[in-house]
Backbone as numpy.savetxt, mean C-alpha at the origin, in Angstrom:
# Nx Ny Nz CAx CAy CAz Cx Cy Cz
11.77 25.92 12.83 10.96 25.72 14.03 11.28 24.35 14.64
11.46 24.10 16.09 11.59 22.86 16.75 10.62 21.72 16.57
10.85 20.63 16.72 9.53 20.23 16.56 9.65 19.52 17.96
8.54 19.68 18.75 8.05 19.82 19.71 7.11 18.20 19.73
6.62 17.60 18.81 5.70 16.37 18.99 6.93 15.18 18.39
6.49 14.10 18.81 7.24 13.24 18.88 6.67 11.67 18.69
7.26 10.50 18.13 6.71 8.93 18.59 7.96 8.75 18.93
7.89 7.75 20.11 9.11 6.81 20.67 8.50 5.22 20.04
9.78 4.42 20.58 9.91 3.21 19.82 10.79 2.44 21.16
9.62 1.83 22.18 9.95 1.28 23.03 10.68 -0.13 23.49
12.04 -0.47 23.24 12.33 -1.72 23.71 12.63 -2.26 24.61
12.07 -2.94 25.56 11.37 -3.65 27.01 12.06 -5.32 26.75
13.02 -5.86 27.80 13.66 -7.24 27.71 13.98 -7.61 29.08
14.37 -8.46 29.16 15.40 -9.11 30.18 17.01 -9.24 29.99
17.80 -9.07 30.45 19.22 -9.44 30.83 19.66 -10.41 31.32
21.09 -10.18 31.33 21.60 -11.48 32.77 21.73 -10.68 34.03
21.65 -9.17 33.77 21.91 -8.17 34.67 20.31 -7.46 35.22
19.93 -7.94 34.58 18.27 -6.92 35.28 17.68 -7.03 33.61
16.80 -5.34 33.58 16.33 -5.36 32.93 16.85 -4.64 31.66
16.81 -4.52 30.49 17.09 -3.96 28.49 17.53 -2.86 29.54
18.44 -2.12 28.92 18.59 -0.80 29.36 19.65 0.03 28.09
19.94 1.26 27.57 20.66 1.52 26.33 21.63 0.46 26.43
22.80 0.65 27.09 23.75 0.51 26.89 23.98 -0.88 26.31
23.02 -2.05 26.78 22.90 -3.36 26.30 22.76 -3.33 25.03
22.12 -2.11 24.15 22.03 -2.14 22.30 23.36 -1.59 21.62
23.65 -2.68 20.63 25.23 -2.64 19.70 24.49 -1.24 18.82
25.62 -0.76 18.50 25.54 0.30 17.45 25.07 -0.14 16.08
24.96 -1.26 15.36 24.73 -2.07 14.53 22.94 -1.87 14.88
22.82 -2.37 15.89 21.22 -2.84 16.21 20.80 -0.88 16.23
21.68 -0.32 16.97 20.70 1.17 17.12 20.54 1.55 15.09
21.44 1.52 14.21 21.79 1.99 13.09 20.58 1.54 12.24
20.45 0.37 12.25 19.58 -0.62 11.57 17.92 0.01 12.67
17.78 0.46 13.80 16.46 0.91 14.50 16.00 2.38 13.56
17.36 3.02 13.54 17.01 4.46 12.75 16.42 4.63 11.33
17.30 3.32 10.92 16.49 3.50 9.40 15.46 2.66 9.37
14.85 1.89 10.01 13.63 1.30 10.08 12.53 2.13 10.43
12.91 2.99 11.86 11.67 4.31 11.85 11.85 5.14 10.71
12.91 5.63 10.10 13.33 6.79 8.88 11.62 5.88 7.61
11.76 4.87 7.49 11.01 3.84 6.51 9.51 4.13 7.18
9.50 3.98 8.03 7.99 3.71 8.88 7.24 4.87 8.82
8.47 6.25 8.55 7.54 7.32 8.76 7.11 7.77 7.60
8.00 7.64 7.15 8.52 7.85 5.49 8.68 6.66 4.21
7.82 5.98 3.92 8.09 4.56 3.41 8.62 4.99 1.92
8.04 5.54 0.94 8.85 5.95 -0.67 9.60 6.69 -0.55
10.60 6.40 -1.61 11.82 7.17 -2.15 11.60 8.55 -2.11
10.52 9.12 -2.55 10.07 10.34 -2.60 9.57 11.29 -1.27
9.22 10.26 -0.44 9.02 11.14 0.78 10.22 11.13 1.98
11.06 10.36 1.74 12.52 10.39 2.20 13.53 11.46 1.78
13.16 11.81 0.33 13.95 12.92 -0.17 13.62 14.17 0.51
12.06 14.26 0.68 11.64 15.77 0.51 11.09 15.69 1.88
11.40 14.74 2.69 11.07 14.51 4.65 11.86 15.91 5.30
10.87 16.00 6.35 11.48 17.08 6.94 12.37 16.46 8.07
13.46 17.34 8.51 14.57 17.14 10.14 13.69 16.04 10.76
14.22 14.91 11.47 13.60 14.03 12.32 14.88 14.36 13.08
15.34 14.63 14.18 15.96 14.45 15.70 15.87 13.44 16.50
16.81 12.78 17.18 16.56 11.72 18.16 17.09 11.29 19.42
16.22 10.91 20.14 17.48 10.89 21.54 16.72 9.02 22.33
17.80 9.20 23.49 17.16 7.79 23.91 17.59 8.02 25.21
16.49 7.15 25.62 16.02 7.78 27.64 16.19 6.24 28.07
16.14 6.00 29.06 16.42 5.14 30.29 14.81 5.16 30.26
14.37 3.54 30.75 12.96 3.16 30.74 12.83 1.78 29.72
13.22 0.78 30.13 13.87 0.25 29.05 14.91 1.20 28.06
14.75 0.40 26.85 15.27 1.78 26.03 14.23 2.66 24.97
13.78 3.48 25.74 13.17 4.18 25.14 13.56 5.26 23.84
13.38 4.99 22.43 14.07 5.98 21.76 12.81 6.81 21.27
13.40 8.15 20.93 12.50 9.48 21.02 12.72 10.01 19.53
11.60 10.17 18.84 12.19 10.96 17.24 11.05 12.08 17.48
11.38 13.34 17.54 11.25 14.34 17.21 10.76 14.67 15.67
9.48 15.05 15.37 8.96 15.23 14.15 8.14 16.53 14.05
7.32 16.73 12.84 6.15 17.73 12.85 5.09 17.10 13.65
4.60 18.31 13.98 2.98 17.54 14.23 2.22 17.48 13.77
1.82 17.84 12.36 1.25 16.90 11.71 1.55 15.45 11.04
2.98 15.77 10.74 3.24 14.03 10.40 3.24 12.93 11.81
3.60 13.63 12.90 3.10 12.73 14.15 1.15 12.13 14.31
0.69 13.56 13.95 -1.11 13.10 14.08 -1.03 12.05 13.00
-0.75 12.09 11.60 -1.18 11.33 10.30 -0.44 9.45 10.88
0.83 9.51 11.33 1.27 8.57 11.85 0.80 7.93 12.92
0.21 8.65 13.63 -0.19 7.98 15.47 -1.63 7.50 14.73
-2.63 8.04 14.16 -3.72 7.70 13.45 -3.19 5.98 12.61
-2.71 6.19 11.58 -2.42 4.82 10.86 -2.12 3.75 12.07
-1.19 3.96 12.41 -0.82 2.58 14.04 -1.40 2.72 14.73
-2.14 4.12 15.18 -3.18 3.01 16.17 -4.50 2.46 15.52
-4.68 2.38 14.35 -5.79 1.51 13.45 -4.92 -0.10 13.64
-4.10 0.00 13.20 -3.30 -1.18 12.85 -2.77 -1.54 14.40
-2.64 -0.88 15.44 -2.42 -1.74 16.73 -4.19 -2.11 16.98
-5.33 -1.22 16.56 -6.67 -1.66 17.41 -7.24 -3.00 16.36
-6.52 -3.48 15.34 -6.99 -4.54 14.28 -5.75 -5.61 14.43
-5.07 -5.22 14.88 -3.98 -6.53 15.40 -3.26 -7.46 14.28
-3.38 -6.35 13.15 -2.66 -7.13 11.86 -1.96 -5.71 11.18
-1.29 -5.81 9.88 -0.35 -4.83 9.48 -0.90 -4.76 7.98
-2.77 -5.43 7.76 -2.86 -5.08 6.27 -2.78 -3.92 5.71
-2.83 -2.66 6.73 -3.08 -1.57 6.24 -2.19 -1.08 5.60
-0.92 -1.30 6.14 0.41 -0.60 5.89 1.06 -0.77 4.65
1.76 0.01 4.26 2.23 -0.03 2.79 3.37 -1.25 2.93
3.64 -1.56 1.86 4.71 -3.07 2.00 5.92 -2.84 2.75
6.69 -1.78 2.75 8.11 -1.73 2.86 7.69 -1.56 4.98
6.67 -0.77 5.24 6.23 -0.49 6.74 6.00 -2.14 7.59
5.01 -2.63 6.63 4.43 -3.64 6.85 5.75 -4.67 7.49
6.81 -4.70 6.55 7.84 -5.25 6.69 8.35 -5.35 7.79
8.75 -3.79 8.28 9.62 -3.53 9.27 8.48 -3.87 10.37
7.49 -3.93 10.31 6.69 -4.70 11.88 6.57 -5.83 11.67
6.90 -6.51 10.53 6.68 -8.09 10.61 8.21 -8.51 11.15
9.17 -7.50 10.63 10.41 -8.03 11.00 11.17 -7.97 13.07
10.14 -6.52 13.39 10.15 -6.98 14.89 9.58 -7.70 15.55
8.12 -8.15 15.27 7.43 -9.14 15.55 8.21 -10.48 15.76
8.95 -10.63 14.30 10.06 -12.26 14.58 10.80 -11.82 15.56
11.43 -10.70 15.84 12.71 -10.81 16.91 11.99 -11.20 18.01
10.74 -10.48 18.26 10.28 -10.92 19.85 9.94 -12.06 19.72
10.15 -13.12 19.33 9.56 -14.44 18.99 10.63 -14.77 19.24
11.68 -14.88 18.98 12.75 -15.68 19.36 13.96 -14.54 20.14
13.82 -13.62 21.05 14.32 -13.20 21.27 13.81 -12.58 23.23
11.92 -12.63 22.79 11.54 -12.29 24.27 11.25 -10.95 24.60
12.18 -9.95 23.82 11.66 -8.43 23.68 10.67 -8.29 23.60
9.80 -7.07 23.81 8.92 -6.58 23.84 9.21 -4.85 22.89
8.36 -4.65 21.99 8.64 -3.54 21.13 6.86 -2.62 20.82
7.37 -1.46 21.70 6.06 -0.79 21.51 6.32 0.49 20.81
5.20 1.24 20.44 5.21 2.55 19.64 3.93 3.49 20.30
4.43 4.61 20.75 3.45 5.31 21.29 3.57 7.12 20.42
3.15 7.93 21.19 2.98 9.04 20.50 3.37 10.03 21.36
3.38 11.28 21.12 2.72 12.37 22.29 1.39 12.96 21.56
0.93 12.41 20.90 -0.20 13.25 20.25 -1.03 12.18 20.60
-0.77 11.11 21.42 -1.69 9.90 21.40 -2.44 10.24 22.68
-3.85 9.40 23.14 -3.71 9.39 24.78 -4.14 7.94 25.17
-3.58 6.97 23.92 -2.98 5.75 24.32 -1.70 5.53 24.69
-1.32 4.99 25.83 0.19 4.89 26.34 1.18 4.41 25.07
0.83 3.43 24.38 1.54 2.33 23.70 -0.04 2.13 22.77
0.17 1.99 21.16 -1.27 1.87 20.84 -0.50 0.91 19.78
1.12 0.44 19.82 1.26 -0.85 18.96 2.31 -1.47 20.22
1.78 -2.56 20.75 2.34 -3.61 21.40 2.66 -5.25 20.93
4.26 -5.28 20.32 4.47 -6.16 19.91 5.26 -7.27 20.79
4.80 -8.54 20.85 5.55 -9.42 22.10 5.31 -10.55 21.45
5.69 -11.82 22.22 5.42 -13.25 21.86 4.33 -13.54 21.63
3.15 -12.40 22.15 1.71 -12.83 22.16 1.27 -12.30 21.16
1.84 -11.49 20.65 0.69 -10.33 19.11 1.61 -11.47 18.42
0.76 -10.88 16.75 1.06 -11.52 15.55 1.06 -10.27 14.45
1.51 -9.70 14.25 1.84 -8.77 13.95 2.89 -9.72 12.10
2.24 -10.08 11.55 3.08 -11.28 10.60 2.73 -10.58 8.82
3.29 -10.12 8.25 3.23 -10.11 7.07 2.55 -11.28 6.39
1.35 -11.35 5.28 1.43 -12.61 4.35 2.04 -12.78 3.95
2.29 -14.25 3.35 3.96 -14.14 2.60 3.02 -14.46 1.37
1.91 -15.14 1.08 1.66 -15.67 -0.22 -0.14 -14.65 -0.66
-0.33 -13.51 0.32 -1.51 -13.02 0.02 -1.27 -11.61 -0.98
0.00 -10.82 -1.81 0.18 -10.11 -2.35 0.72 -10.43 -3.52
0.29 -10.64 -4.70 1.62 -10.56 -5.93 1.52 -9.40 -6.48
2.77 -9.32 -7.42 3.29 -7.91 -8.18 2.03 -8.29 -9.12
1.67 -7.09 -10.21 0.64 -7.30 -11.02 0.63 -6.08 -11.81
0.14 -6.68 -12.93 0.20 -4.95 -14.03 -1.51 -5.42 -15.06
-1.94 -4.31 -14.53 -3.74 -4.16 -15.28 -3.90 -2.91 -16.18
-5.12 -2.52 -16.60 -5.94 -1.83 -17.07 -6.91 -1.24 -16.35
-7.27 -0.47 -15.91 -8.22 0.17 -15.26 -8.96 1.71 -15.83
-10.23 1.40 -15.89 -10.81 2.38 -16.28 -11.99 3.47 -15.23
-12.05 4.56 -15.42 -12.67 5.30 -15.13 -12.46 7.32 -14.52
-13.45 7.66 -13.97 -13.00 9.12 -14.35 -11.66 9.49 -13.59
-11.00 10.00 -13.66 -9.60 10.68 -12.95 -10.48 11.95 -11.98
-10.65 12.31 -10.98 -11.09 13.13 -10.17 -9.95 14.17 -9.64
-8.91 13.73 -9.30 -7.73 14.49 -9.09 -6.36 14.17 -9.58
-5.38 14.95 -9.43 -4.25 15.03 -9.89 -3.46 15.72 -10.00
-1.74 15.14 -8.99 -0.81 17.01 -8.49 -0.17 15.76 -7.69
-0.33 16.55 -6.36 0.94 16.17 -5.06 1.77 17.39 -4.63
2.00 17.97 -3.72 3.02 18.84 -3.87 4.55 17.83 -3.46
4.22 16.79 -2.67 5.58 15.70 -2.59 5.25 14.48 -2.94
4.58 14.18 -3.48 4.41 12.79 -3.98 2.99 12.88 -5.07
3.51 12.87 -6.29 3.05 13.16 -7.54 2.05 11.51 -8.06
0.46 12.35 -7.82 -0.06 10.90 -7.98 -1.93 11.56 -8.91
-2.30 10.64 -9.42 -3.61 10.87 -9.78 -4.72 9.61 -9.06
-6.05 10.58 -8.57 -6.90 9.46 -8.33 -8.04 9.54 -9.19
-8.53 8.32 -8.87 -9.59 7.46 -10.51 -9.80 6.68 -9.99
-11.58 7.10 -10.47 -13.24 6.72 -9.75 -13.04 5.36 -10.69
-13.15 4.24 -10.01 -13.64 3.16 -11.00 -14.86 2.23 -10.47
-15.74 1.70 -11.99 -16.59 0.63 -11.05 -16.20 -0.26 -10.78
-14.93 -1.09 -10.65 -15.16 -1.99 -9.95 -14.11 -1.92 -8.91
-13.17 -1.34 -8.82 -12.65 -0.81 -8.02 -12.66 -0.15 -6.50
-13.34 0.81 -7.29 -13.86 2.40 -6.45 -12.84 2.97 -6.59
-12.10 4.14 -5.90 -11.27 5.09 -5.46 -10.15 4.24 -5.53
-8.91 4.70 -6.02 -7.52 4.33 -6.54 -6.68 5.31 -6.20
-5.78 5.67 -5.82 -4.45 6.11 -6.18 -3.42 5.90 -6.74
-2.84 6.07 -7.51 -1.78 5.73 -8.78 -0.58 6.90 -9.02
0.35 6.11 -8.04 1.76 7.67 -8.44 2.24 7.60 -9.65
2.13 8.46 -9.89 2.79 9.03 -11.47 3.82 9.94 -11.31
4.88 10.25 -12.76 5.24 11.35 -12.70 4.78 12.73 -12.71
5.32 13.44 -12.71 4.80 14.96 -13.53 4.87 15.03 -14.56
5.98 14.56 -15.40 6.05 14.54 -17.06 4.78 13.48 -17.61
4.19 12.84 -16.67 3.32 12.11 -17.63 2.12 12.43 -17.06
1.97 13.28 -16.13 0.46 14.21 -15.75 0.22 15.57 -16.68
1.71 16.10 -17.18 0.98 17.33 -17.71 1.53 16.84 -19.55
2.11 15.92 -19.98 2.25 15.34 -21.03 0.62 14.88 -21.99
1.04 16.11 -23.06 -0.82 15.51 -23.75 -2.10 16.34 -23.60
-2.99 16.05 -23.60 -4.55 16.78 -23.01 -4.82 17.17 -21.70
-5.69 17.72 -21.30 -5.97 18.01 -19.89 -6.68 16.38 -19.70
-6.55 15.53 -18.48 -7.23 14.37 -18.39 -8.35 14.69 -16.83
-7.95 15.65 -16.33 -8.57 15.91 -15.02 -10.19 15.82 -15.47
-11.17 15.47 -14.69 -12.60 15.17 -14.79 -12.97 14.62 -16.06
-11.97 13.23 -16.72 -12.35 12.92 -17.87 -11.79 11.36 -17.40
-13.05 10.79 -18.60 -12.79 9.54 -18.52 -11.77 8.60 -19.19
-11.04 8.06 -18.48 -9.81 7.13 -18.96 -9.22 6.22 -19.10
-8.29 5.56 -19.64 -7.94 4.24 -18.55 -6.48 4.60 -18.72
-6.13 3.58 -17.68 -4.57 3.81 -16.88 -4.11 1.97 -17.05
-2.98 2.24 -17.36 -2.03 1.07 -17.74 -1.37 1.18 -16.39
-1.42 0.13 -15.16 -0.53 0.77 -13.98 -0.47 -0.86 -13.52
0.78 -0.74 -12.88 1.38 -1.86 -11.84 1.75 -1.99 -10.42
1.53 -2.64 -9.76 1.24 -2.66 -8.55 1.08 -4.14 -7.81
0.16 -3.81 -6.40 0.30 -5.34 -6.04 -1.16 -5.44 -5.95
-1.91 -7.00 -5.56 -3.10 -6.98 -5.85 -3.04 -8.60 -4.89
-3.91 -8.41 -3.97 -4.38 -9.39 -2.87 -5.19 -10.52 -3.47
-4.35 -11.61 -3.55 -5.14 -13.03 -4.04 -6.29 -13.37 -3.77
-6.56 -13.04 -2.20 -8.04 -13.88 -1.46 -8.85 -12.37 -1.71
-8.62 -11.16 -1.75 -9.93 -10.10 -2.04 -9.71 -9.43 -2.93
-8.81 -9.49 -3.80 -8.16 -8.44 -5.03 -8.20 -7.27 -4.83
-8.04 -6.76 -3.57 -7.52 -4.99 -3.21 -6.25 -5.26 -3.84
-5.96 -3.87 -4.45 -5.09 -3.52 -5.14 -3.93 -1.98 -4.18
-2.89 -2.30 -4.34 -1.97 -1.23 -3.66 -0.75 -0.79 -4.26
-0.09 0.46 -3.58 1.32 0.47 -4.61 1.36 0.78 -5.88
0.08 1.57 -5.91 0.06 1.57 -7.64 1.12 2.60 -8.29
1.46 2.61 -9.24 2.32 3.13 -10.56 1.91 3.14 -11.69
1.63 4.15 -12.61 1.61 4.48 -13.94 2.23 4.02 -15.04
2.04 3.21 -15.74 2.90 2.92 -17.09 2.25 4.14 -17.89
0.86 4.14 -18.85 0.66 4.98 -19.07 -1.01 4.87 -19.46
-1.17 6.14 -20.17 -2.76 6.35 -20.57 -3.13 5.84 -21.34
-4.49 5.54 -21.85 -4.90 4.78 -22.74 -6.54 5.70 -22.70
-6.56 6.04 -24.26 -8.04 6.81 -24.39 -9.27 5.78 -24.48
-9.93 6.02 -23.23 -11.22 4.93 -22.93 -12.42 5.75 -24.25
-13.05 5.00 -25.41 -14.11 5.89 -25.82 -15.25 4.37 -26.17
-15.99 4.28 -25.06 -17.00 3.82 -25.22 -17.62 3.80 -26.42
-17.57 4.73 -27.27 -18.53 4.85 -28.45 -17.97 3.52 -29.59
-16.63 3.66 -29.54 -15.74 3.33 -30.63 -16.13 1.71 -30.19
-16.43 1.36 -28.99 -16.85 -0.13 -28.45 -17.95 -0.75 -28.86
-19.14 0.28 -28.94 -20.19 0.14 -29.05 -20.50 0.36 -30.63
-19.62 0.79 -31.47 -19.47 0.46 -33.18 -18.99 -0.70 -33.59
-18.04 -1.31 -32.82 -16.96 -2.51 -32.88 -18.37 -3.83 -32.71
-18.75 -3.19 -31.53 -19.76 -4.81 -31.31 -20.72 -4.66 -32.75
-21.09 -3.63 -32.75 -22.47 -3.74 -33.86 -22.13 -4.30 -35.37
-21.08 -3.81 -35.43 -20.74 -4.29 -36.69 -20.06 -5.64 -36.60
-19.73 -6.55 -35.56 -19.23 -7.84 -35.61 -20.99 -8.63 -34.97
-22.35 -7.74 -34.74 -23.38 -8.65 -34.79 -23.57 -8.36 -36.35
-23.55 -7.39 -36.52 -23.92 -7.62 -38.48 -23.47 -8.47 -39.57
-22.18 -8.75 -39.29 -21.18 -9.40 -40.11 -21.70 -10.74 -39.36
-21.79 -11.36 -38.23 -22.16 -12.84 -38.02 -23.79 -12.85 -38.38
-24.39 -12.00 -38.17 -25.91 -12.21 -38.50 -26.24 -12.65 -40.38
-25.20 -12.02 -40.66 -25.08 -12.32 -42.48 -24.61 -13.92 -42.53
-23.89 -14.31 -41.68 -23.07 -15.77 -41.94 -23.97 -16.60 -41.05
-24.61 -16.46 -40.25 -25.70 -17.24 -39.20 -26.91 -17.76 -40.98
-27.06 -16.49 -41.68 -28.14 -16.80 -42.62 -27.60 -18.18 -43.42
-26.47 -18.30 -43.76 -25.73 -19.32 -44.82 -26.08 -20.93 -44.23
-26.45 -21.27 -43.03 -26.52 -22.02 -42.10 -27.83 -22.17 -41.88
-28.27 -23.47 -43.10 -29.88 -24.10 -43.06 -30.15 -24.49 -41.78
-29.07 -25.42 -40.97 -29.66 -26.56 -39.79 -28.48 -25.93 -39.01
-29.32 -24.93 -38.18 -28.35 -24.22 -37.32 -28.07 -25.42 -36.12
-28.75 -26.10 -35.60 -28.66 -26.95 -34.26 -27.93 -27.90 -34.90
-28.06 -28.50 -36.02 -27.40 -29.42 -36.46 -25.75 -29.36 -36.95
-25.56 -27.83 -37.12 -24.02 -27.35 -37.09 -23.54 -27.04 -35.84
-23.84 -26.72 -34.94 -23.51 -26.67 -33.33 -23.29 -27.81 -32.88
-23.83 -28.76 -33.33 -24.08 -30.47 -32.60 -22.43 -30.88 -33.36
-21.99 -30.44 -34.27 -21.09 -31.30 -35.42 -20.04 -29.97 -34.88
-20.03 -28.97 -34.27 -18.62 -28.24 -33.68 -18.37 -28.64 -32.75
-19.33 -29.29 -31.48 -19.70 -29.49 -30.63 -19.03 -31.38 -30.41
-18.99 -32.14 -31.41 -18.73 -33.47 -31.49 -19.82 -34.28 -30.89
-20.90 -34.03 -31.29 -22.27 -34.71 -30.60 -22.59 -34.47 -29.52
-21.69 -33.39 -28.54 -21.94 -33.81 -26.99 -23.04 -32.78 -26.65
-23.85 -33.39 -25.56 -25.09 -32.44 -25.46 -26.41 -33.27 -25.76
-26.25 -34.43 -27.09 -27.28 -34.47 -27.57 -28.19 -35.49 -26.93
């Protein structure tokens, strides 16, 4: 089937001759435009493999270039950017996306272009407008790589193209975590059970949202076995607390007098 819906990827400049028009873009610059939308639409390895036909053409109007898609991956796409054009920053976006708009953002900064993204499913003209005036800037120091523990129930788990489980946590909330398939159906059923997940990812310095997650592996959460562990390490110190006539007076002497 054709696909009939579409986003363009508008570049708007000046010349020595008038105004941007194709022919002014090197084959280098168009090559390097294709795989930057191919990324934008499609950011993991996994949804690049199993992406459906994208088509493309380029119109006069500046240079307007045209990618031909589904329409539903056009609605799911025109939705994400225009959140992220109506908030005027790129936290939303997954890292490798995030990138490629922080990286046009610099060109129009030292270059004067103007780079927009519109839809046909939109009935905003342009709903990401990037120029000398947006900031459109990646953090450079608000993400590090990071590998945790996280516990709580697993609620779902599958993908038909991108193989992932999600898990309810308290302090968290709602997670997503791609996994394989060999290590979703590897073992017990884990679906509506409580767990924890060994996973790595990135994790925001100033609010600790967490993204990008990945699976190392499972780890059996059993509360009970926690709640035997403590009792029997208050029993065992409550026996050695007794040996200890002048309890304040042994705290004061671990302590090196300070306090007193």
């Amino acid at each position: 089937m054709e696909n009939n819906s579409y986003i363009s990827v508008i570049i708007s400049g000046k010349t020595a001759d008038g105004n941007l028009n194709p022919r002014d873009i090197d084959i280098a610059e168009t090559k390097e435009l294709l795989n930057d939308v191919e990324t934008l639409l499609f950011p993991s390895k996994a949804e690049k493999d199993e992406r459906p036909k994208v088509s493309y053409e380029v119109k006069e109007g500046s240079v307007k270039n045209i990618f031909f898609i589904p329409a539903a991956k056009a609605i799911m796409f025109t939705a994400l950017m225009s959140e992220v054009g109506k908030q005027g920053n790129i936290d939303l976006l997954d890292t490798k996306q995030a990138a490629i708009i922080d990286k046009s953002q610099r060109k129009a900064y030292t270059t004067g272009r103007q780079y927009s993204i519109a839809s046909s499913v939109s009935t905003d003209e342009e709903f990401i407008k990037i120029s000398k005036e947006s900031q459109y800037i990646a953090p450079q120091t608000e993400w590090i790589n990071t590998s945790l523990y996280l516990y709580g129930k697993i609620y779902e788990e599958g993908g038909l193209n991108k193989v992932n489980l999600h898990i309810l946590t308290e302090r968290h909330g709602k997670l997503v975590v791609d996994a394989t398939e060999e290590q979703l159906t590897t073992g017990t059923n884990k679906l509506f059970q409580t767990y924890g997940v060994w996973v790595k990812g990135k994790q925001n310095l100033q609010t600790g949202v967490l993204k990008d997650l990945s699976l190392i592996d499972f780890l059996t959460y059993q509360t009970e076995y926690d709640d035997i562990v403590l009792y029997k390490s208050i029993e065992k110190a409550s026996k050695n607390w007794g040996k200890v006539k002048d309890i304040d007076g042994w705290l004061s002497d671990i302590r090196g007098g300070v306090n007193e």
